[in-house]
C-alpha positions in Angstrom: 19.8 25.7 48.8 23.6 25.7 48.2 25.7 24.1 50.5 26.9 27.0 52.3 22.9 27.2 53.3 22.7 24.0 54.5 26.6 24.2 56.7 24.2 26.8 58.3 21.0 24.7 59.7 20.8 22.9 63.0 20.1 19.5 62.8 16.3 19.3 63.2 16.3 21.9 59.6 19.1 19.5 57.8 17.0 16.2 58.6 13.9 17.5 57.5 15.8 19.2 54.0 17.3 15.6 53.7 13.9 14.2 53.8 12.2 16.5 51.9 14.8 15.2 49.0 17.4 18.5 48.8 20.2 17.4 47.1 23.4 17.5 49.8 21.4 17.6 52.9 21.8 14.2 53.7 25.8 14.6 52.8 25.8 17.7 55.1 24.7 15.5 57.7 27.2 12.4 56.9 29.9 15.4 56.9 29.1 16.5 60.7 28.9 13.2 61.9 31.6 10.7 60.2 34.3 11.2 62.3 32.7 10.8 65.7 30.7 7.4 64.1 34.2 6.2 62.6 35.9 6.5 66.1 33.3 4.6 67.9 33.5 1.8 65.4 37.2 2.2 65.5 37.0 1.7 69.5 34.8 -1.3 69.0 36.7 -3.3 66.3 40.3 -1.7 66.5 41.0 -1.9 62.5 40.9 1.0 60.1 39.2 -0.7 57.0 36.5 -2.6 59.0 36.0 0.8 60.5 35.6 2.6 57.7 33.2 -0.3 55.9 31.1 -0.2 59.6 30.5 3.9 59.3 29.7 3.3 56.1 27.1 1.0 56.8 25.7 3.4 59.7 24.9 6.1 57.4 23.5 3.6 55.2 21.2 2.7 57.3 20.8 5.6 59.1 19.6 7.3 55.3 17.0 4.5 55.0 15.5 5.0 58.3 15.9 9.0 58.7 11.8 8.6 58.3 12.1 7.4 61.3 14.3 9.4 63.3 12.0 11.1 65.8 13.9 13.8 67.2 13.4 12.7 71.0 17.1 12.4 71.0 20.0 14.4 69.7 21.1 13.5 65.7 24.4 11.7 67.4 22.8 10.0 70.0 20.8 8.4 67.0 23.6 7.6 64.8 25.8 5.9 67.9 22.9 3.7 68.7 22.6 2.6 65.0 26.8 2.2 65.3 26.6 0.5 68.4 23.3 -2.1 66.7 25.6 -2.8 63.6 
């Protein structure tokens, strides 16, 4: 699936293509969520770079565990409580 494909799933469809291994699903997913997860760690520790190294770190962890990301909750809801636990 090219990337234009995956720009057009919802978010249940693009977490089960990232686990399922296709390439740029996970990256489609990082895409529609980085700025929203930056700002909240922006709000928390007021500096750019540590910011930036903190999102990083969400989506980090938020690829290791997308096994088990249950889908009770919204995709962002997820990721915030993994920025918020960081």
């Amino acid at each position: 699936m090219t990337d234009a494909g995956l720009s057009e799933l919802d978010e249940p469809a693009l977490v089960a293509a990232s686990l399922a291994g296709q390439p740029g699903a996970f990256d489609m997913i990082v895409e529609r969520h980085r700025r929203p997860v930056y700002q909240l760690c922006y709000r928390y520790v007021g500096n750019h770079e540590d910011a930036s190294d903190l999102a990083q770190d969400v989506f980090l962890r938020a690829y290791r565990g997308l096994k088990r990301f249950r889908g009770q909750a919204s995709l962002a809801t997820w990721l915030y409580r993994i920025a918020v636990n960081v």
